[in-house]
N, C-alpha and C positions, 0 to 999 in steps of 0.2 A: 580868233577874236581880234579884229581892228582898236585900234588905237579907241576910235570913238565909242567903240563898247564899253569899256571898260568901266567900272561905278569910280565915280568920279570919289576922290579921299577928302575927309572934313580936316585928315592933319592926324587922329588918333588910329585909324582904318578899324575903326568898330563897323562902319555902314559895307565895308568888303563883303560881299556874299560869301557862307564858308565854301560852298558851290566851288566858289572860281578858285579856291585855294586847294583843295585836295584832291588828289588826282582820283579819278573816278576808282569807285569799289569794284575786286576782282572778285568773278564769281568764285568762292569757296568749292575747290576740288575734294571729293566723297575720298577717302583711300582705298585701293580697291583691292577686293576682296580677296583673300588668300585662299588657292585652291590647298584642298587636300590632297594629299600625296600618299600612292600604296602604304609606306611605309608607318601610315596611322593608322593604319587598321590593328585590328585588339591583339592578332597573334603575334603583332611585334612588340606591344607591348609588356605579351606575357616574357619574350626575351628580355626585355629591359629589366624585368621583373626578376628574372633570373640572374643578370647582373647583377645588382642593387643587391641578390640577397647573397651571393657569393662576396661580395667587395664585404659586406659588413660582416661576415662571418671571418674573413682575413684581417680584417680590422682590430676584433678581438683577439690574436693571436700575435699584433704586431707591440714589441717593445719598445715602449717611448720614454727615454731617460726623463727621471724627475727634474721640471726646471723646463725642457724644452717643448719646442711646438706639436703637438701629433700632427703630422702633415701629410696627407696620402697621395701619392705621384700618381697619376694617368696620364696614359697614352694615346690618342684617340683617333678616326676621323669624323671628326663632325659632320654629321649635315647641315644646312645654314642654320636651321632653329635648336640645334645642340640639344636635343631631347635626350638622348644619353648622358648628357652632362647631369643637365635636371632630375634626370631620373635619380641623379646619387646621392641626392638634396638627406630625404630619410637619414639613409646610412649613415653621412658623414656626421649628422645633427645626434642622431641619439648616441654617436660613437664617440663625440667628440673630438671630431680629425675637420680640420681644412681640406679642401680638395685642390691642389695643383695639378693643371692640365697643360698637356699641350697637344695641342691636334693640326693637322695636315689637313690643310682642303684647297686647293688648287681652282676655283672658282674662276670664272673669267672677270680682268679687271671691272667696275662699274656697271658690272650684271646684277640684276634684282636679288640674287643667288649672294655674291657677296655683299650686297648691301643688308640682305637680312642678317646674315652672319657675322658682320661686322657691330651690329645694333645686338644682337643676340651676348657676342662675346663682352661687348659692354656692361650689359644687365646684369652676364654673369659676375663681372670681376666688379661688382657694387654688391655682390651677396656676402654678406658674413660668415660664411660659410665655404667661401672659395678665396684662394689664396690670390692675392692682388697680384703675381708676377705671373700667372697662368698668361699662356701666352698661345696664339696661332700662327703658326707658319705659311705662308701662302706660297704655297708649293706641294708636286706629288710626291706622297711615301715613297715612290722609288727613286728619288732622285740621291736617298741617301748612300745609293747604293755607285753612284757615282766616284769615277776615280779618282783616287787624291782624298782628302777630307775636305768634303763637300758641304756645305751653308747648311745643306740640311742634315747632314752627319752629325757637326760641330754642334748643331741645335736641340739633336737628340741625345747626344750625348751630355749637354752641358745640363737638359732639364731634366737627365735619367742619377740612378737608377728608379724603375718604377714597380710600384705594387699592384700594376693594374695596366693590361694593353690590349684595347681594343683594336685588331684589323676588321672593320667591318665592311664588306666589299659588295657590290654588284654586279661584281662577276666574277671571274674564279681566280683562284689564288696562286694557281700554280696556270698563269695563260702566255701563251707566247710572249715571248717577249716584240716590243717596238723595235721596227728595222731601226739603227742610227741611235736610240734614243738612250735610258736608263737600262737599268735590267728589270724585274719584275715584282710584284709582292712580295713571291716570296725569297726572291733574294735580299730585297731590305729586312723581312722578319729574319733574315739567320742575319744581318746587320746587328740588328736590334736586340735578337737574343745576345750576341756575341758581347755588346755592352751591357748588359744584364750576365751574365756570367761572370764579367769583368768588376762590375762595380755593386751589384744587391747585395745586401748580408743579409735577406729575409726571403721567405717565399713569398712566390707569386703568383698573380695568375694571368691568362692568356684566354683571349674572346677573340675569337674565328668563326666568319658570317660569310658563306662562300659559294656560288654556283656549284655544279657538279656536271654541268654539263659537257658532253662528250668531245662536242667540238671546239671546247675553250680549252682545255690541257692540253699543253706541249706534252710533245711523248717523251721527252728526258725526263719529265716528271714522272710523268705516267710508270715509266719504265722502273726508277728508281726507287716508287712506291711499291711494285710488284716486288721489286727484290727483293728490300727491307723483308717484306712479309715471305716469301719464299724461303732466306735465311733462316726467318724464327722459325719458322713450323719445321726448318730441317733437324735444329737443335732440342725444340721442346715438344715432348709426345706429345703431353696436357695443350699447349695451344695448335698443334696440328688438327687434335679430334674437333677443339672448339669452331676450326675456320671451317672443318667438314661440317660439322653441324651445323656454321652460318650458311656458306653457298647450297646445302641441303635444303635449305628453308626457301629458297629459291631456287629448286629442281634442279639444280647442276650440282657439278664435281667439281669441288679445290683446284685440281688442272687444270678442266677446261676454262675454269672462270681466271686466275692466273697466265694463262699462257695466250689467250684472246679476249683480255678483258673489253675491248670495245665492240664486243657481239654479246655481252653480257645487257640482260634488261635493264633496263630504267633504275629498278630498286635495287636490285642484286650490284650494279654500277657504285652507286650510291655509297651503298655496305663499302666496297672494296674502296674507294676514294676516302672514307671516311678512316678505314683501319690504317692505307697504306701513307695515308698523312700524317697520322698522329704517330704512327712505329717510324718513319721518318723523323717527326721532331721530337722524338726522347732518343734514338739514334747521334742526331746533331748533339742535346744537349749531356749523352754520355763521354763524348769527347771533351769536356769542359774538366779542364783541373783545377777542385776537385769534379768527380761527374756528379750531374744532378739528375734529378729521375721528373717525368712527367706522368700526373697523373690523370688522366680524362673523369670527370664530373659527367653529372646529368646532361645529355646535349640532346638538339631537338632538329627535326627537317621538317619541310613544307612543301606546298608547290606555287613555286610565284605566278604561272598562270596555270588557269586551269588543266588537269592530267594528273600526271608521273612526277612522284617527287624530284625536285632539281636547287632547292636553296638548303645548305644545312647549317645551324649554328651551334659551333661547339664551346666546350667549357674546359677548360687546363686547369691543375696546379701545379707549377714548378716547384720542384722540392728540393734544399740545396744540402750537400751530405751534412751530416756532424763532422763539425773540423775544431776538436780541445784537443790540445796538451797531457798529455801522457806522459809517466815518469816512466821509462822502460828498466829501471833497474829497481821498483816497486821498494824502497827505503820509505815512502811517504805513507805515512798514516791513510790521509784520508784523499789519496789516489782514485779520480774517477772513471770509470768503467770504459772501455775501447768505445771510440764512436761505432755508431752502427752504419752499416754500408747502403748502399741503393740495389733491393733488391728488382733488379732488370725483369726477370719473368714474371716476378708477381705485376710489376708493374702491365706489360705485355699483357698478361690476361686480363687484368681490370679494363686495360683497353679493347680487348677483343668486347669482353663482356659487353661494356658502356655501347660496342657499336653495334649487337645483338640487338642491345633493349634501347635505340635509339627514339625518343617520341614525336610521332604523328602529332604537331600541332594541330593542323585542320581537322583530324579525327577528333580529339581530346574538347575543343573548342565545339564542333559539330555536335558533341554530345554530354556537354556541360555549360547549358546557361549561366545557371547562377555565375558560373568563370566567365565568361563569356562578357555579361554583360556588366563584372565590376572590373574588368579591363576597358572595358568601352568608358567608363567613370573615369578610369584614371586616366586615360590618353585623355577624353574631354577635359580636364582640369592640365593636361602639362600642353597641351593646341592653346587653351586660355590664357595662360602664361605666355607663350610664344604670340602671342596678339592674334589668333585666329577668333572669330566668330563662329563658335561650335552651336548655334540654334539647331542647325539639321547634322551634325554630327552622328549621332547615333541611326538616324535613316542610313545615313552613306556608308556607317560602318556594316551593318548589317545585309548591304546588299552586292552578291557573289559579286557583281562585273566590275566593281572597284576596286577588287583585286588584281586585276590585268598592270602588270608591271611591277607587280611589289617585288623590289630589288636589295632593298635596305634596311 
């Protein structure tokens, strides 16, 4: 605009067009639209479902001196919309507990992925119902496993001990390790355990979400879950007949499924991965003075794409012995009874058992709507919260080929 355009001023600049003063109007950007991701689909949130109701049933058995905070510790990895978080929303509220979190996610700097995550974790720590120091680490769970006492060590140790630890992985727990890098999942969970043994005075629990496929296990693992379970069945008849009984159910023998497990089927795979992790980490956690026992819960598999089961999600309780005071020269009146120890076998077979009767979600789901579609309700109300536009939600949940990927 030249000089001589300009509206000439009377002195107050009322006659100024408001035109020539504000800079022209930008068009108004729509935000765009969040896709869904496998891991909305209803059978993960009958998992979540199965969290929430384990967390509130430990909840009631935790003791919370008169006067202070009930405050429940998790451990987590979030995905950016923290739906696991949300999910504990119920629990904590009718229990009366805060939820203190702190979760691991390693997001790439100023990726859409951390920006949601970053807004998510905000919302959360505005709820009355989560503890305002909950905190994210922006970095991988394995990094704790780094030599020295490492950023992410000092982090987990400083917000532990906890009553609740989610690894929930998209791919397997026990996988090679990175040439150069950290070590693996599951050398950080025996990290993790190791401060939990160290610092819990309660029981706990443990949530493990984990491929099973054949090609992702290192065979140090692989191997040292076959032994685990080779031991037991050398020492206990009672769980020797139950492993024949399991690999029987999948037409082979205890040996041959032992001795060449990776010629084992699909499901048969499965079983054996599932037993020889869990008699591995009650193994780890018998070594703890005092030793504590694990107990495996209701756990479920699936199949992330279509086929052969290959995702399983397990359920734990850490159980820590009885450790009182005892007068050993029995002069006391009212002298209480020997702690009682951690029966190993019984444990051992509840775990055989649990991996017997492990549940076909997509079976269960395939042949129970009524479940079916008040999972689809609740994912649609926790996508709502996370600012998703759930209008066609329920289409997308219902249709097989948006399963392709479900990892999480």
């Amino acid at each position: 605009m030249s000089e001589q355009d300009l509206p000439q001023d009377n002195g107050d600049g009322d006659d100024i067009p408001i035109d020539d003063i504000l800079p022209p109007e930008r068009k108004r950007l729509e935000p765009a639209k969040k896709a869904y991701q496998p891991w909305h689909k209803p059978r993960k949130q009958h998992v979540r479902r199965a969290w929430a109701g384990n967390v509130f049933r430990l909840m009631g058995s935790i003791h919370v001196p008169r006067g202070s905070k009930p405050l429940f510790r998790y451990l987590t990895l979030p995905g950016a919309d923290m739906l696991d978080v949300m999910s504990l929303k119920d629990s904590c509220e009718k229990r009366g507990f805060q939820l203190h979190y702190l979760g691991f996610n390693a997001s790439k700097a100023e990726s859409q992925e951390e920006q949601s995550l970053t807004l998510a974790h905000h919302q959360m720590k505005n709820q009355c119902w989560v503890d305002e120091h909950s905190h994210i680490a922006k970095e991988r769970l394995e990094n704790i496993t780094s030599r020295g006492d490492s950023i992410a060590y000092k982090t987990a140790r400083a917000h532990g001990p906890y009553h609740a630890i989610n690894i929930d992985l998209c791919g397997n727990i026990a996988s090679h390790a990175t040439d150069g890098g950290p070590g693996t999942c599951l050398d950080a969970l025996v990290k993790i355990i190791q401060i939990q043994t160290e610092l819990a005075q309660s029981n706990w629990l443990l949530f493990v979400a984990t491929r099973v496929q054949k090609k992702q296990i290192a065979e140090k693992y692989l191997e040292a879950f076959v032994n685990t379970i080779r031991q037991n069945a050398e020492h206990s008849a009672a769980f020797a007949e139950g492993l024949d009984n399991l690999f029987a159910g999948h037409e082979t023998g205890t040996e041959s499924a032992l001795s060449a497990p990776m010629q084992l089927p699909d499901r048969a795979f499965k079983d054996l991965f599932c037993l020889g992790l869990s008699k591995w980490l009650l193994h780890c956690l018998q070594t703890a003075r005092p030793p504590q026992g694990l107990r495996m819960l209701r756990s479920y598999y699936f199949s992330v794409c279509e086929g052969e089961p290959d995702m399983l999600s397990l359920v734990f309780r850490i159980e820590r012995s009885e450790s009182r005071a005892v007068d050993p020269t029995q002069i006391v009146d009212c002298a209480l009874p020997p702690p009682k120890d951690i029966n190993v076998e019984q444990l051992s077979l509840g775990i055989l058992k649990k991996t017997t009767d492990l549940v076909d979600l997509d079976s269960m789901l395939k042949g129970d709507v009524e479940l079916r579609d008040s999972l689809i309700k609740e994912t649609a109300r926790l996508l709502k919260l996370a600012n998703y536009d759930v209008t066609d939600y329920p289409g997308w949940a219902y249709d097989p080929s948006s399963s392709q990927g479900d990892a999480d």
